[in-house]
C-alpha positions as CSV (number, residue, x, y, z in Angstrom):
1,X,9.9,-17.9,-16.7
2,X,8.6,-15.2,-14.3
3,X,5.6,-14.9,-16.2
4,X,5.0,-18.6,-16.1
5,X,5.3,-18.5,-12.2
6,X,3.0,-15.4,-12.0
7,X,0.3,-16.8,-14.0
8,X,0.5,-20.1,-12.3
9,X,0.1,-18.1,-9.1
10,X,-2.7,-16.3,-10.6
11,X,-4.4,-19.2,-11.6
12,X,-3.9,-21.1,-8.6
13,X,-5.6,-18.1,-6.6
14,X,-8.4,-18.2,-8.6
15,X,-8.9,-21.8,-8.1
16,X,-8.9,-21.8,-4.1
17,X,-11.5,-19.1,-4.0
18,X,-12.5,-16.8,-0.8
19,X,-12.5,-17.3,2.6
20,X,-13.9,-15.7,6.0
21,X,-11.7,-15.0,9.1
22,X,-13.3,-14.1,12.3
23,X,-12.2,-10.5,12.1
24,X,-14.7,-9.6,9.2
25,X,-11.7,-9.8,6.9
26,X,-12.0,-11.9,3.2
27,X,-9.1,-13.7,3.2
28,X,-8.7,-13.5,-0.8
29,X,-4.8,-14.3,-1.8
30,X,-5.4,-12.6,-5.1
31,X,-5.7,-9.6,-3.0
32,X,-2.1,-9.8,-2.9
33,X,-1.3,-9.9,-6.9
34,X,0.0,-6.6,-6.0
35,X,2.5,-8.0,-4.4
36,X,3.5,-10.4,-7.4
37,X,6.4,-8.2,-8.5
38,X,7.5,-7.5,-5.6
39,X,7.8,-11.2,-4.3
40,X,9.1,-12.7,-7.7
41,X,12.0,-9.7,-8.3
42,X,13.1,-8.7,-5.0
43,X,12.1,-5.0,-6.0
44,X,10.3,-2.8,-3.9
45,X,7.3,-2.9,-2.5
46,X,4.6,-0.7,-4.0
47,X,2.2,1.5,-1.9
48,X,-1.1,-0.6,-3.4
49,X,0.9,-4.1,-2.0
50,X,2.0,-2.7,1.5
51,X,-1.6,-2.1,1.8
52,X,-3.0,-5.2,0.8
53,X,-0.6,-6.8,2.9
54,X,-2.3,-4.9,5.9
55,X,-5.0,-5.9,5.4
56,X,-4.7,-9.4,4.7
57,X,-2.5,-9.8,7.6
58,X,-4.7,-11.7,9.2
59,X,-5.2,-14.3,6.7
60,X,-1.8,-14.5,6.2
61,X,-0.9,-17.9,8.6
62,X,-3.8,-19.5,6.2
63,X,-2.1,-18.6,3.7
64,X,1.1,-20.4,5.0
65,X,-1.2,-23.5,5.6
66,X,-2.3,-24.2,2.4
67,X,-0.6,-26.4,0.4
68,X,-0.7,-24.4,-2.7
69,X,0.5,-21.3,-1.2
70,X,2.7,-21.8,1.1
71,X,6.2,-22.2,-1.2
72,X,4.9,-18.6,-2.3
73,X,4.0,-16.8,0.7
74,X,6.4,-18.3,2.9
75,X,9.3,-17.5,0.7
76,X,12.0,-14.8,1.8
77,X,11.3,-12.7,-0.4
78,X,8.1,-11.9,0.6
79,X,8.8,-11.5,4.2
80,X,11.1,-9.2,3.1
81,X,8.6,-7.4,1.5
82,X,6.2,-7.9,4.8
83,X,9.2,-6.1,6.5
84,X,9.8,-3.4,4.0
85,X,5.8,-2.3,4.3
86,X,6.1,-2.3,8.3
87,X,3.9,-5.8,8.7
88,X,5.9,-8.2,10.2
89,X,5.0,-11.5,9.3
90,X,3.4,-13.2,12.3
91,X,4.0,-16.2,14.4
92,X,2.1,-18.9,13.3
């Protein structure tokens, strides 16, 4: 069942595509497949996600916007995980 979810997620990425936020930053949530593991198992977080996670911070309330993605990147887990790498999630 995990892989199910994973590849859905994967899938789903693909199909919203890129976007620009002002900061010069692609906001691209497969940038994050890093974090898949982490997010879906409640393990730890691994050096490669807590730094994609940095640096999509600020795509991250988009994220929480979208339909698609929001059960996913909203979910504790992965605020936990946003914790764990020292990148609180924000306000939004």
């Amino acid at each position: 069942m995990k892989m199910s979810y994973v590849a859905f997620c994967v899938v789903l990425v693909l199909l919203l595509g890129e976007t620009q936020v002002s900061t010069g930053i692609t906001c691209n949530p497969l940038e994050l497949s890093a974090c898949a593991s982490a997010i879906t198992s409640a393990s730890a977080p691994s050096a490669a996600c807590c730094s994609k996670l940095k640096e999509q911070k600020p795509c991250l309330c988009q994220y929480v916007k979208d339909p698609n993605l929001k059960k996913l990147v909203n979910s504790p887990n992965a605020r936990t995980v946003a914790s764990t790498c020292g990148t609180p999630f924000p306000q939004c």
